[in-house]
N, C-alpha and C positions, 0 to 999 in steps of 0.2 A: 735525505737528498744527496746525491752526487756529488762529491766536489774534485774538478778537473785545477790542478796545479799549470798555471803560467809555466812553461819553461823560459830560462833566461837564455837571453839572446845578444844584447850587446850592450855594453857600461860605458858612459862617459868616463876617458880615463883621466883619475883624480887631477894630474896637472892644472885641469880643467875647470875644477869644482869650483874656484875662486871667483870667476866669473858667473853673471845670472843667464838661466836657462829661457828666453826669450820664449822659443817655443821648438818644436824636434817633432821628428818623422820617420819614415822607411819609406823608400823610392820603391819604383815598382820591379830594381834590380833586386830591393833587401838591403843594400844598403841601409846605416841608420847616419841621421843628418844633426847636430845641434845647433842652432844658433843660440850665439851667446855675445853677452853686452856685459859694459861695464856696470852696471845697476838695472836695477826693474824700470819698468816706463810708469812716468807718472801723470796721472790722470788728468784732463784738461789741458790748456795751452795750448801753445803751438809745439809742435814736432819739429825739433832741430836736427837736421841729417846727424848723421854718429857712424862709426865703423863698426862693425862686428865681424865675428870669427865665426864660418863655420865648421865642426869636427866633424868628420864623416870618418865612422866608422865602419872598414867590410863584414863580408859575412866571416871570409877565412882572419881578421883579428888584425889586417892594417889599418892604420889611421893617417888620414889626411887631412889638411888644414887649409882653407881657403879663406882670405882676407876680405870681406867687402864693405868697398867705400861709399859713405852717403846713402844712407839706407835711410827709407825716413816713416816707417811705417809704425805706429807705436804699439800695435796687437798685432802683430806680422803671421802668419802663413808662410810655410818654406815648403818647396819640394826642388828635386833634382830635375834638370834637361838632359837627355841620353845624350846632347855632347859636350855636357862637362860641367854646363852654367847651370845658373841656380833661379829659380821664380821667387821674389818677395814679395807678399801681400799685404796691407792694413786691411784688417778684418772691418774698421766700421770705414764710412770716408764722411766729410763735410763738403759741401758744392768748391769751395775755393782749392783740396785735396783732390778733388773727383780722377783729375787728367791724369795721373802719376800714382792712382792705387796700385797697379803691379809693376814692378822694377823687373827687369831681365838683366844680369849679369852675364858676361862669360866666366870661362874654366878660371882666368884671371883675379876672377873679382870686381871690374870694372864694367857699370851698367852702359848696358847698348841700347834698351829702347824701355818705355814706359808707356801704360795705355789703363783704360778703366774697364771694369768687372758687373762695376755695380756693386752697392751697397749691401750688410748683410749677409756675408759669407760668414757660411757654416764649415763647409770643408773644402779643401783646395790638393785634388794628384793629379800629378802628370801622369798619362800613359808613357808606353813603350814606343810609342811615333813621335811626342813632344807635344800633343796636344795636353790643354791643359783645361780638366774638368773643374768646375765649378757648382757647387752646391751652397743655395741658401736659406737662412732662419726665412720665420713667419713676417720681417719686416721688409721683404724684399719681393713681390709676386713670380719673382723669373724663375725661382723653379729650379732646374738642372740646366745647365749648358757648356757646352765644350769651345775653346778658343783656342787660335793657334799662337804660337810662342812671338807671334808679331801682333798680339791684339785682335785678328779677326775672326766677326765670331762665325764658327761652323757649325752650330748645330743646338739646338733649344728645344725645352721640352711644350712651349706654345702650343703646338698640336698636336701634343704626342699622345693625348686622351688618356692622363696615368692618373687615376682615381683619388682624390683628396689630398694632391698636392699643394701643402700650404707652407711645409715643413721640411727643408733634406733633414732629416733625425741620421739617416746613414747612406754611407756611401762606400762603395769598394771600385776600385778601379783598377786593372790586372790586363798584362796586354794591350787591348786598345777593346776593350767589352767595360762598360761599368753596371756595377748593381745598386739597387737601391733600394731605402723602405722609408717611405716618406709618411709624415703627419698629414692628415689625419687619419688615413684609413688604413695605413703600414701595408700596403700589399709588396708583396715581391715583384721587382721590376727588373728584369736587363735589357740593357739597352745598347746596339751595336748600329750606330749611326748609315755604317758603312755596306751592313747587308741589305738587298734591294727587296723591297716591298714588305718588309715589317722589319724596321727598327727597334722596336720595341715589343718586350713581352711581358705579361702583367697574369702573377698569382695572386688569390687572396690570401690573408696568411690573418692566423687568429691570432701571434704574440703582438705586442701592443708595447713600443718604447723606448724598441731595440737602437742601441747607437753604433751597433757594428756587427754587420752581415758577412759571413764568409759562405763559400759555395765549390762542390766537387760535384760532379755530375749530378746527379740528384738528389743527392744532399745539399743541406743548405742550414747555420747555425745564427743564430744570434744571441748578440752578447748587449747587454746591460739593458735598464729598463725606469718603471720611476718608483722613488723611493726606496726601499729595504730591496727593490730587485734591482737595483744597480749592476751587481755580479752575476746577474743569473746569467747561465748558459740554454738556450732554448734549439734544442735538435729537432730538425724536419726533414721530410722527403718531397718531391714537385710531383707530382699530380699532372695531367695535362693542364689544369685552369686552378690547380690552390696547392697551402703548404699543408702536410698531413702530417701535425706535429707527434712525434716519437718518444719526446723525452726532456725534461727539465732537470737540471742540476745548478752547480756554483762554478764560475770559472775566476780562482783564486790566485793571489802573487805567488809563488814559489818560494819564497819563505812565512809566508800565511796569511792573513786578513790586515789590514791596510783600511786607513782612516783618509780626509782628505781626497783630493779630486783625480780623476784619472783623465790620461789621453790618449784614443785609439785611434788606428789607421788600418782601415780594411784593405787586402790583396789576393785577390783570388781566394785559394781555401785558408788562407793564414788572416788571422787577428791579432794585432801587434797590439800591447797594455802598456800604458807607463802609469805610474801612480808617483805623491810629491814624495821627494823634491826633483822629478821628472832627469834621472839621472841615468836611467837604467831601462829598459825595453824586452818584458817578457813577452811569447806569444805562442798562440793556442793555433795548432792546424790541425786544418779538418781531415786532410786526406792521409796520417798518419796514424 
């Protein structure tokens, strides 16, 4: 079997390390995002607002640091806003949490508006307009939806007719187009809210588990899966109506095999990896 090497891409620098990795991304500039706390969050209770730091690292190797105050999310979600602010999310909420799941920050650090999501977020990117996608687990039935950075929501997959959506399992989102391969029946989806008379387009696709889809014209890869196929890499080409898969391999760290949980973020043809202690951000592009 195959095995395609993660190339590295961007390192929390050590200054950094001292503090815990809350949770980290790559915007849909490429930037890579860290937020980070003084300690891990612990389980139960109530959520006491707390400051944290986020490091955004570029692609060309600056680093920036942005302070934010009163963050009160204890499983948080981070992506970038193209003017400068940041989105924070609690991944689970409780009815008395509901009003205040996403924070909006400016460039500053200081939240400007709060609004709810709903329950069960799976994955959470901004496009390149500022709207902000929304993908959820199996406890939540809303599916995919896009909101705008004030809370209002623009667009749900309700009617979108996308075949055994029970599950976001993956999501990419690049420009202002999101893809998707959802539970239970993983077909290939993209989805462009904005073109008139089909929003949506739906392959069937035989891999089964994928947690991150990249896509170049008519290619289209996916990465992880369940059990022992966690790393598999699964290459395909689009068909008018299915994926015609090409080719199975391993898409590994770049210095080798890694134990422990990983965190991906789909962008266009790029698949961003982190694996613990989520410090570091290799990734796999397709169009290269």
């Amino acid at each position: 079997m195959q095995k395609t090497a993660l190339i590295p891409y961007a390192d929390l620098p050590r200054a950094h390390h001292e503090r815990y990795v809350l949770t980290s991304t790559v915007d849909v500039f490429g930037v890579a995002h860290w937020l980070l706390g003084e300690r891990a969050p612990q389980p139960g209770g109530d959520v006491r607002p707390f400051d944290a730091l986020v490091v955004s690292v570029h692609p060309g190797g600056g680093v920036e640091l942005t302070e934010l105050s009163a963050v009160r999310a204890r499983w948080p979600y981070l992506d970038r806003l193209p003017d400068g602010g940041f989105v924070v999310a609690a991944s689970r909420t409780r009815r008395d949490e509901d009003s205040d799941q996403v924070q909006v920050f400016d460039a500053l650090g200081r939240e400007t508006s709060n609004f709810s999501v709903g329950d069960a977020i799976e994955h959470l990117l901004v496009d390149e307009a500022g709207h902000i996608w929304v993908g959820h687990f199996d406890e939540n039935p809303a599916g995919i939806r896009r909101w705008s950075a004030t809370g209002r929501l623009a667009w749900t997959s309700d009617n979108a007719r996308i075949p055994g959506l029970f599950d976001c399992y993956a999501l990419n989102v690049s420009g202002t187009v999101a893809w998707s391969c959802p539970y239970t029946d993983f077909p290939l989806v993209e989805i462009r809210p904005d073109r008139p008379g089909r929003p949506v387009r739906v392959w069937t696709n035989r891999v089964r588990g994928a947690r991150a889809v990249a896509v170049h014209g008519d290619r289209v890869a996916f990465y992880g899966g369940y059990g022992e196929e966690r790393d598999r890499l699964a290459h395909g080409e689009l068909t008018e109506t299915s994926v015609e898969s090409t080719d199975v391999g391993l898409l590994t760290p770049a210095d080798g095999p890694a134990s422990g949980r990983r965190r991906v973020v789909g962008r266009g043809s790029r698949i961003y990896v982190q694996t613990e202690p989520f410090t570091a951000w290799g990734v796999f592009d397709l169009s290269s």
